[in-house]
N, C-alpha and C positions, 0 to 999 in steps of 0.2 A: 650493529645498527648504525645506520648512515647520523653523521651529528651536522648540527649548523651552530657553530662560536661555541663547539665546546659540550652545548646541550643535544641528546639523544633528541633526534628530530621525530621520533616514537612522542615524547613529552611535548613536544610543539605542532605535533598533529593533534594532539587531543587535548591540546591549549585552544588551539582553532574551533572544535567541536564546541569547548565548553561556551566559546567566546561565539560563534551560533546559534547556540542554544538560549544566552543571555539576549543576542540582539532580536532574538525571534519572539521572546515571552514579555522583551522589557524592552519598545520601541525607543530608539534613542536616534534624535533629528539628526539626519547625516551629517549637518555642516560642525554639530557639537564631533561626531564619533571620527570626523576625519580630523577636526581640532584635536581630539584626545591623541590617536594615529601619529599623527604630525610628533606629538608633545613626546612619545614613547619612543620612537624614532632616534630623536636626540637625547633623549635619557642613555638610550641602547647606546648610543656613538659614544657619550662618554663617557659607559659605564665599560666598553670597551678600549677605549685610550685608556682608561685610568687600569685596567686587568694588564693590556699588554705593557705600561710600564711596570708594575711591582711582578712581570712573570709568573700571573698565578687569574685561577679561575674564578672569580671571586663568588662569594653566594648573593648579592649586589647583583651581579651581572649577570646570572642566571634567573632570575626574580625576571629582574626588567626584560628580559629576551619572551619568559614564558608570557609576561601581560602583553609584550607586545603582540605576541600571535593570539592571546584571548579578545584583544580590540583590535586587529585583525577579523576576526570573525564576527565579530561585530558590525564594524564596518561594512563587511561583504553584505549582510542582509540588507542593508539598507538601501547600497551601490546597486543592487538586483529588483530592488524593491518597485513596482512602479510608480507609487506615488512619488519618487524624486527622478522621476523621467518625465519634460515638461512636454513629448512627442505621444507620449501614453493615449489611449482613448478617452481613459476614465476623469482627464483632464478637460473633456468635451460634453461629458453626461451632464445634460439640464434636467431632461422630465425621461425616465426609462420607459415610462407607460407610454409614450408617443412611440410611432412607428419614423424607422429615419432609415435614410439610404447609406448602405454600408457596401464599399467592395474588399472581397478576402480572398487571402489565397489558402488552400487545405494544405493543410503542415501534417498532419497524421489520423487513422484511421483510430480508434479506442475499440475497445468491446461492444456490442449492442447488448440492450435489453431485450425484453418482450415485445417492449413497443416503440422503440426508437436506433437506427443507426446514429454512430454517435463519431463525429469528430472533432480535433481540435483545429481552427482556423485561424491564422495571424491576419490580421485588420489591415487595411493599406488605407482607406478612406471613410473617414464617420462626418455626412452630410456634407462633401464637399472640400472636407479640412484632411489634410495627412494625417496621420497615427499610426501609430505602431501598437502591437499586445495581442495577445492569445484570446480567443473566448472558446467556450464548448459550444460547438453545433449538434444541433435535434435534427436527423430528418425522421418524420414517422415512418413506419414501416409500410403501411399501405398506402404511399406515396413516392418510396422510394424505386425507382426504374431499376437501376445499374448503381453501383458502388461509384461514389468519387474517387479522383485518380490525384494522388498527393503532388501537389505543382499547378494543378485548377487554379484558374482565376475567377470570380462570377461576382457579380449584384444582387442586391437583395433587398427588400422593402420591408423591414422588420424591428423591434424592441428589446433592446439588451437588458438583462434582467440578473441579478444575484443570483446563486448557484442556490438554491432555498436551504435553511438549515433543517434538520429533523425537526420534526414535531413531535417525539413521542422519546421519553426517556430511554438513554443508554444504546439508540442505535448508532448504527454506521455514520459518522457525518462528513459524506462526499463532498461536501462545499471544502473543509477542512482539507481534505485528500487533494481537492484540486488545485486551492492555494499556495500545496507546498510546491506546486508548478507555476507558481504565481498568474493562475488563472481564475476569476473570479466573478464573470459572469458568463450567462449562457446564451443563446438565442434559438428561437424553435421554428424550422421554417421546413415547408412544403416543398421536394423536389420540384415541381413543377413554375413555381414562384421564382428557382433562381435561375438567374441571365448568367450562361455563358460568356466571358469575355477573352477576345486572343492578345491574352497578358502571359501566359503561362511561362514559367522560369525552371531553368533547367537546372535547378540545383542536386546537391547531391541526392539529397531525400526522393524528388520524383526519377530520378534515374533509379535509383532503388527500386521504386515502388514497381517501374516501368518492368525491370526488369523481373520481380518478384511474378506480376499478372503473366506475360510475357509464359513462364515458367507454369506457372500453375494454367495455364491455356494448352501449354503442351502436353502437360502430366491428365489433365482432363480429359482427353482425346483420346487417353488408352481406358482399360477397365478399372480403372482403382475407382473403388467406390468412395461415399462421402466422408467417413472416418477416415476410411486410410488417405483421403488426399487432409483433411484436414490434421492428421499427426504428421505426416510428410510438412505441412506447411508451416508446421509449430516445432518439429524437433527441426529443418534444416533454413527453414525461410523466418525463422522467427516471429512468423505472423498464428495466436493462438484465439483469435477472436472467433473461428469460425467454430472450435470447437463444441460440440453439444452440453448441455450441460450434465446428463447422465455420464457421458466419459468424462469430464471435466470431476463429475466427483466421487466417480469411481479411485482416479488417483490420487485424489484427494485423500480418502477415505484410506488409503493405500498406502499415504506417508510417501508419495513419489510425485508431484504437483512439478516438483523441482528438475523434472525430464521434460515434460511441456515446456519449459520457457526456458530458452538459450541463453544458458549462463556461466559460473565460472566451470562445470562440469564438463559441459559439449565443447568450451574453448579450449579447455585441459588434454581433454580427448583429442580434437583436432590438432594440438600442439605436437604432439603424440604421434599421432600419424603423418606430419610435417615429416617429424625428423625420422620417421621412417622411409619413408618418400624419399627425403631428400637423402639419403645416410650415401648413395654410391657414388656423392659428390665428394666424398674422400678419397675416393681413389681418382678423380679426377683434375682436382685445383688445390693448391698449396694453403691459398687460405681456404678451405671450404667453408670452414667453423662461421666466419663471418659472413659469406655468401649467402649459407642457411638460415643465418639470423638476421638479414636482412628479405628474404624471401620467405621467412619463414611470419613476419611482422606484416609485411604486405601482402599474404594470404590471411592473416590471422582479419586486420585492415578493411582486404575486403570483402570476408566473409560477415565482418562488422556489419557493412554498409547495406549488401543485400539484405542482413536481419533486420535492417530497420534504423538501426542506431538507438534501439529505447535503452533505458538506466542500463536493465544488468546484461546485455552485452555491451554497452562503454565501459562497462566496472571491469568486467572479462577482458576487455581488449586489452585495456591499459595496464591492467593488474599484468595477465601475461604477456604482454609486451616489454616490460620491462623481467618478467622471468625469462627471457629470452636472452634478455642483454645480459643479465645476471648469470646467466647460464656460459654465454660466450666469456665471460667475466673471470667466471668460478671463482663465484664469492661463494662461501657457507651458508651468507647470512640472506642471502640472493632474496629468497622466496618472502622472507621478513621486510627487507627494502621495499620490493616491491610489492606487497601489502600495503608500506606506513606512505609510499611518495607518490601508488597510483591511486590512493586514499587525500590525500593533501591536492593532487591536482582537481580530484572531480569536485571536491569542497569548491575551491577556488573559485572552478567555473560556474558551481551551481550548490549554493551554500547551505539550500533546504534539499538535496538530496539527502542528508543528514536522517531528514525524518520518515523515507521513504523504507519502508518494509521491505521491499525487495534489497535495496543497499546493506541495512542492517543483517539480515540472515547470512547474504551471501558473504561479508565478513567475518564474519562473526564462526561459517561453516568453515572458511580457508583456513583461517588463524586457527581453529581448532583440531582441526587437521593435522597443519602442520606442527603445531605444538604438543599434540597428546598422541598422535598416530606412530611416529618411530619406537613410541614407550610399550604400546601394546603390541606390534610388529616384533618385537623382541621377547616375548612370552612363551612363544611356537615358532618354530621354524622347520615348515614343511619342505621335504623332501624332491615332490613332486612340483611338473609344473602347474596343473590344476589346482593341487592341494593349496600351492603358494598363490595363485590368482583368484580361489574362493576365500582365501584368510586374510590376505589384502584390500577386497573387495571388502570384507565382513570390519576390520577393523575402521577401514575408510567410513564405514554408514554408522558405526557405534561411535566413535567419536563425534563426527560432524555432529550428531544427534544428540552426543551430553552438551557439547556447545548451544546449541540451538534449544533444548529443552523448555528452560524458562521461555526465551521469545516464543515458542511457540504453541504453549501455553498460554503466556499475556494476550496473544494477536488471536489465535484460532480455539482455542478455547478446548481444545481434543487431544488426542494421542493417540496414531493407530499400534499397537503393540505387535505387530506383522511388519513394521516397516521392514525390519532385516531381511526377511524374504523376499519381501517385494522387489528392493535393492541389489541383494546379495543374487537375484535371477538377472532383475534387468543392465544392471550399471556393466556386468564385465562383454554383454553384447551389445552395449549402446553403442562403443565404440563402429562394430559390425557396423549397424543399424545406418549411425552416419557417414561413414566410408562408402557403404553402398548407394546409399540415396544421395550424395553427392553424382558418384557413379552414373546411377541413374538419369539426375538432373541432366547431365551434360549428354548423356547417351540422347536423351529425349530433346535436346537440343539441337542436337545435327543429325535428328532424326535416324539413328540406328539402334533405339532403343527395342526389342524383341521383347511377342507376350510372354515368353515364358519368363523372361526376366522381371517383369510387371507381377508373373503370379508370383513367383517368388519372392518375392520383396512385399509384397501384398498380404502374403502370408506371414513373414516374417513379423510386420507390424500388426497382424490379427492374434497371432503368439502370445504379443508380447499385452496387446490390449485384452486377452482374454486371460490370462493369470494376473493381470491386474484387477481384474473385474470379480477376480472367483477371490482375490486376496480381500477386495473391498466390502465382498459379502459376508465375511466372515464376524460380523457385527461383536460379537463377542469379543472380540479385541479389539474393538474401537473405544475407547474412551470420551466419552462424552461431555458437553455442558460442564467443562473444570471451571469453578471459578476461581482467578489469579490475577489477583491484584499488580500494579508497580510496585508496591511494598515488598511483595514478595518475588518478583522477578528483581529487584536487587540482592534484597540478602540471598535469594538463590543463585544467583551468581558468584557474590564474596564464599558461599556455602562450597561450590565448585571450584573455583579455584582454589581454594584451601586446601580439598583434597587433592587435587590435582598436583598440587606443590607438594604435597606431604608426599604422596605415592612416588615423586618425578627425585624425591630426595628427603630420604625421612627423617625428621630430627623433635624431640620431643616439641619444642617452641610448636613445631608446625602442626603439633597433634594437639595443642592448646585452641592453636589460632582455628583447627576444625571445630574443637570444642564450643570456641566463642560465636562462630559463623552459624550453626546447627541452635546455639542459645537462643540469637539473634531473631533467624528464621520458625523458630516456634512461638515466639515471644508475636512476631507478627500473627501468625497461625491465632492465637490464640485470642490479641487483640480483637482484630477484622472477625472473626469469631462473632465473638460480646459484643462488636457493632453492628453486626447483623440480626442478634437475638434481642436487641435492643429498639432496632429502628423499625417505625408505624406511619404507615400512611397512607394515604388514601388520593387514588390516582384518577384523572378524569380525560380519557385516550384519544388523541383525536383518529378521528378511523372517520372518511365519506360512506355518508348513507346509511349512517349507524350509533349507537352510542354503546360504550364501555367503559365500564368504571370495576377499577378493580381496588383492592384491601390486602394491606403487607402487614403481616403481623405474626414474632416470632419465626422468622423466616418461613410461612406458608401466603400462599398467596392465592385471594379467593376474587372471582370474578360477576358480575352482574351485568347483563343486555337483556335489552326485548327479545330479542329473536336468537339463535345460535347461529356461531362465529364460526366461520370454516375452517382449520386447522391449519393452512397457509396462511390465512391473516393473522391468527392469534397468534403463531411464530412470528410473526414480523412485528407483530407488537410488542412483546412481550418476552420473544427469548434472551437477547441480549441484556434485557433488566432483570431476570428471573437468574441467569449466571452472573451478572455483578455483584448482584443480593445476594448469591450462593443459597436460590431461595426455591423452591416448588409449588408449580400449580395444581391447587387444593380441587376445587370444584368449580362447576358453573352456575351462577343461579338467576332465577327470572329476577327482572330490573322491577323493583316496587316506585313508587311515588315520594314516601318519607320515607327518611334514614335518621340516624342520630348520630354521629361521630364524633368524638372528644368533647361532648357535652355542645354540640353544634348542629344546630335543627338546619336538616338540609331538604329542600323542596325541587321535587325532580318534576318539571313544567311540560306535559305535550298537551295535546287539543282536548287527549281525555279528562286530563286533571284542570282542565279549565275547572270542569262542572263540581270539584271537592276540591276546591283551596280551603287551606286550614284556618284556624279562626285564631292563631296565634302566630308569633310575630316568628318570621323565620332568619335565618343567619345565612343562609347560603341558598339559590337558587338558580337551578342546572339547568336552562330551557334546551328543550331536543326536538327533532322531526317536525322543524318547521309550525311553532301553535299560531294559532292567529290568537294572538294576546294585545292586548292595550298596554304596553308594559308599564306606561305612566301611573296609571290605574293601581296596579299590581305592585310597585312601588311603594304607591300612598297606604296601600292598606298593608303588605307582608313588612315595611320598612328593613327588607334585607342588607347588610353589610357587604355582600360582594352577589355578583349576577355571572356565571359562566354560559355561553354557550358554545357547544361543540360541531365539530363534522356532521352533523345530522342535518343542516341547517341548512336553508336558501342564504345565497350571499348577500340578496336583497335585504333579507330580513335581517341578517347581521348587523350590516351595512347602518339600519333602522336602529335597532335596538343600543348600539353602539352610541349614535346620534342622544338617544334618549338618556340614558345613562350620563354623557357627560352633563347634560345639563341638569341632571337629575344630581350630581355628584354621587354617583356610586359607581365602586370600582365596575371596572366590566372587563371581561378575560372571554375574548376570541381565539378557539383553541387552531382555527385554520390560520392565525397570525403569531400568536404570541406560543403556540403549542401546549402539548398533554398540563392543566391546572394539577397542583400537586397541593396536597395539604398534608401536613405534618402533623 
C-alpha cells in the first residue's frame, strides 16, 4: 500500500471520508475550517522535523497527519459548497415566486419521468447579473419537440424554486439526491418558451453528446428495434435513460442492474480486450509494455468521454487508469493502489460523491473482488477452458455479492437469489456483446455496416434480454420488502469481515471476534425488533384529491379513505414506511367522521359533517375535500388544540384557513407544505 510520511495512505483516504462526512452533517464556516487547515498544516511540519531528527515515526506524528486529512475533508465540502462562491446564483435569489430571465447552457441529459424530461443546466445569467451553478430543468412531456443537445445555450422567462422535499414519510428524497451534486433548485419551463441562443461552447461534454446522437442516427437507420437500440445505448454509449421501465426492472429484478450502466465491469472488459488488441505490439517495438499503456488509457479516456463522463465511468476510468500503470509497474499491490489513490482523487474533486450509491457499490464490488475472490479461485481448479471461465465467472458474482450484500439491502430493500445465473450466463459474453457493438458502431459509421450483422447482434442482445426477463420472472426468488436498517448494515459488515479474516487465516482470536460480530448483529436484530413492536401512530398522508389516514400498531398497519386507493398510489405512499417499520398492511376501511386516538377526540371535517358537529369539545380536527366551513365559528365552539388539513383541499381554501388560525392562535398543519401530520 502506497504511504504518504510514513502513514498507509489506505488510513488517510478514509481519514478524508470521515473528515466529509463531519463537514457535510456538521457545517463548519470555511474561513474557521481553512484556519483549522492552516493550523494542522504546521502541527504536520513540526511534527515532522521533530520525527526526522530522533529517526523514528512517531505516534505524535501519525495522529497529526491522519487530522490533517480529516480537516482536509472538511474543508473540501465547504470549498465546493455554493454558498461560499459569491459568483453563485443563490447569492441573487430575492422572491423565487417571481418569474426572471435566466440564460443557461444544458450540461446533461437525467432520466425522464412520466411527465417530464429532465436536465441539468449550468446558469450564465440571473436577471441581467453573471452566475454560475447548476439547477434541474422540467421540460413537460407534451411540450417537449426534440431532445436538447448538451452545449445549448437559450433564455428563458421563468422561477427557480427548491427541489421540494417528500411529503409523506420514509420516501425517496430527491432534493437530498440532488444536493449531493450541489444542485438545489429546479425550474419548469415549456419547450416552446425557451429562446435559442448562438452561444453554444464546444466543450467536451457537447462533443460527447454530438458524437453519441451522431451514432445512435446511424444505428437507427438500420432494423434494431427500440430495446435493442436502447441496451446498445446503455451498455456502449452510456446513455440508460431511454430504457423502458419493464426492462429496466426485469434486471433489476435479475440482480444484473449493474450491465445497464458503464462501469467498473465494461471498463475491466474493455481493458481486457485493449490488451488483446494490442498484444502484437510485442513483437513489434522494444518498449511495447509502455506504448500499450499509454494507448491503452487513451482508449479507456475516450471511451470515458463518449459515455458521458457521469460518476461510475469517471470511477472506472481513473480506478483503471491507474491499473494500467500499476500493471506496466508490476506492483502486487497495483489493483489496491489504485483502488485507495483513484478513490482520494475523485473525493478531492467532488467530496459528496462520497454519498453517491453508485460510488459506494462499485467500491465496495472491486475491493471485494479483489480481496475474497483469489481465496475462493483456489477451492477448485478446473481442468478445462470453460470449466475455468464458468468458475471464475461464478466466484467473481459470489463475492462481489457478499461485499455488496448489506448495501444492498440498506438501499434496494430486496434480493434476487438467481443473481448467480443471471450473472454466471451474461457477464462471460458481455465481453462478446461489447467488442461487437463497438464493432458495429464503427462499421455503421463509415457505413459498411451489413443486415446480417445488425440481425445478429440484434439477436444476440434479444438472448441476452430474454433470459434476463425469464430469470426475473421467477418471483419466487426474489426477495422482497427486507427491512434493513444502518444499524444493521454496519454490524453486518464488522459480521463479514470477521469471517472473511477468519476463513483468509484461521486463528482462534478470529473465531472470537465472529463470535462477538454475530452477538453484536443480533443484539441489533432484536433491538429494532422491540422498537417496532413498540411504536404507535397514527398518520395523516398527504395524497392530491384524496385523504388517507393510516394506524401503526404492533407492526400491522390499518388504513382509512372515503373512496379506494389504487395500488400504484398506496405503494408510493406507504411502501417505503411499511419496510422501515418492518411493518404490513392490515386492511382498508371506510374514512368515519369521529375517531378516538390516545384518549384524543379527532373530528374529520368535510361539507357532510358540517350538518353533525359534535356537541363536545374536540382535540384535533382533519378538514378534507374542500368544506365550505366558517372556521372562526368552528373554533369558537369545538375549541380544538390543533387543526390539520390535507391534499384534498383547494389552495385557496388552505391559504384561508391558515390566515384564520394564526389569528385564532391555533396550531394549523398544511400537509401540502409542512407534509404527512404524524401523531404519536
Amino acid at each position: 500500500m502506497p504511504k504518504l510520511l510514513n502513514v498507509p495512505f489506505v488510513i488517510l483516504t478514509f481519514s478524508l471520508c470521515i473528515g466529509i462526512i463531519i463537514g457535510y452533517y456538521i457545517p463548519i464556516p470555511l474561513k474557521l475550517a481553512i484556519v483549522f487547515q492552516v493550523s494542522c498544516i504546521i502541527g504536520l511540519s513540526i511534527s515532522w522535523l521533530y520525527a526526522k531528527k530522533v529517526f523514528s515515526n512517531t505516534a505524535h506524528f501519525s495522529g497529526v497527519t491522519i487530522l490533517t486529512f480529516i480537516v482536509f475533508g472538511i474543508t473540501l465540502v465547504q470549498v465546493y459548497h455554493p454558498k461560499n462562491n459569491p459568483h453563485h446564483f443563490i447569492h441573487h435569489l430575492n422572491n423565487t415566486q417571481k418569474n426572471k430571465v435566466i440564460e443557461f447552457s444544458v450540461k446533461k441529459r437525467l432520466k425522464p419521468t412520466s411527465f417530464y424530461e429532465k436536465y441539468v443546466i449550468s446558469l450564465h445569467s440571473y436577471e441581467n447579473k453573471r452566475v454560475t451553478g447548476d439547477v434541474l430543468l422540467r421540460l413537460p412531456k407534451d411540450s417537449t419537440k426534440s431532445k436538447l443537445i448538451t452545449g445549448t445555450s437559450y433564455i428563458a422567462y421563468s422561477k427557480l424554486q427548491p427541489i421540494p422535499m417528500p411529503l409523506n414519510p420514509n420516501q425517496f428524497n430527491y432534493a437530498t439526491y440532488m444536493s449531493h451534486e450541489y444542485i438545489f433548485y429546479q425550474t419548469t419551463i415549456n419547450t416552446n418558451n425557451l429562446i435559442y441562443i448562438d452561444k453554444t461552447s464546444f466543450n467536451i461534454y457537447r462533443i460527447a453528446d454530438l458524437i453519441r446522437m451522431d451514432i445512435h442516427q446511424k444505428l437507427s437507420s438500420y432494423s434494431f428495434d427500440t430495446i435493442q437500440l436502447s441496451i446498445i445505448n446503455a451498455l456502449i454509449l452510456g446513455q440508460k435513460q431511454d430504457i423502458d421501465s419493464n426492462t429496466f426492472n426485469d434486471f433489476r429484478d435479475a440482480g444484473a442492474t449493474h450491465i445497464l450502466a458503464i462501469s467498473g465491469l465494461h471498463v475491466g472488459i474493455l481493458l481486457i480486450l485493449l490488451n488483446i488488441i494490442l498484444k502484437p505490439l510485442d513483437y513489434v517495438f522494444r518498449k511495447s509494455r509502455l506504448i500499450k499503456v499509454i494507448l491503452s488509457i487513451l482508449s479507456l479516456w475516450s471511451f470515458a468521454v463518449i459515455a458521458g463522463l457521469s460518476p461510475s465511468v469517471l470511477r472506472a476510468a481513473t480506478m483503471f487508469s491507474f491499473v494500467a500503470i500499476g500493471t506496466f509497474i508490476r506492483s502486487k499491490t497495483s489493483i489496491y493502489n489504485a483502488l485507495v489513490i483513484s478513490m482520494f482523487i475523485l473525493l478531492s474533486m467532488n467530496p459528496l460523491i462520497l454519498f453517491s450509491v453508485g460510488f459506494q457499490l462499485s467500491y465496495v464490488a472491486v475491493f471485494s473482488i479483489v480481496w475474497i475472490q483469489p481465496h475462493f479461485v483456489k477451492i477448485y481448479r478446473p481442468k478445462f477452458y470453460i470449466d475455468r471461465i464458468i468458475w471464475e465467472t461464478f466466484t467473481v458474482t459470489i463475492t462481489a455479492q457478499i461485499g455488496l450484500l448489506p448495501l444492498l439491502l440498506y438501499y434496494f430493500h430486496q434480493f434476487p437469489l438467481l443473481f448467480i445465473v443471471s450473472n454466471v450466463i451474461i457477464i462471460p459474453i458481455l465481453g462478446i456483446v461489447l467488442g461487437l457493438g463497438i464493432l458495429i458502431i464503427l462499421l455503421a459509421e463509415i457505413q459498411l455496416l451489413t443486415d446480417w450483422m445488425v440481425t445478429i447482434y440484434g439477436s444476440l442482445i434479444d438472448i441476452i434480454t430474454y433470459l434476463i426477463h425469464w430469470v426475473a420472472k421467477q418471483k419466487t426468488f426474489i426477495i422482497k420488502d427486507i427491512s434493513f436498517s444502518f444499524n444493521m448494515l454496519i454490524t453486518g459488515y464488522f459480521l463479514i469481515i470477521s469471517i472473511i479474516l477468519a476463513v483468509k487465516n484461521y486463528h482462534i482470536k478470529k473465531v472470537l471476534t465472529i463470535c462477538i460480530s454475530l452477538t453484536l448483529f443480533l443484539l441489533v436484530l432484536v433491538y429494532e425488533k422491540n422498537i417496532n413492536n413498540n411504536n404507535e401512530e397514527l398518520i395523516i398522508f398527504h395524497t392530491h384529491h384524496q385523504t388517507m389516514i393510516g394506524v401503526l400498531q404492533n407492526r400491522q398497519f390499518n388504513i382509512f379513505s372515503r373512496d379506494s386507493i389504487p395500488k400504484k398510489t398506496l405503494d408510493f405512499l406507504t411502501k417505503d414506511y411499511l419496510i422501515t417499520h418492518n411493518s404490513k398492511l392490515i386492511s382498508s376501511n371506510k374514512l368515519l367522521n369521529i375517531y378516538t386516538y390516545k384518549n384524543k377526540k379527532i373530528l374529520i371535517l368535510d361539507n357532510d359533517g358540517l350538518y353533525k358537529l359534535p356537541n363536545f369539545q374536540t382535540d384535533i380536527i382533519i378538514l378534507i375535500n374542500s368544506p365550505k366551513v366558517h372556521l372562526h365559528k368552528v373554533i369558537e365552539v369545538l375549541q380544538p388544540r390543533q387543526i390539520i388539513a390535507d391534499g384534498s383541499n383547494y389552495r385557496s381554501y388552505l391559504d384561508r384557513w391558515e390566515n384564520t388560525c394564526l389569528k385564532e392562535k391555533v396550531p394549523f398543519h398544511r400537509t401540502d407544505k409542512k407534509g404527512a401530520f404524524i401523531l404519536k
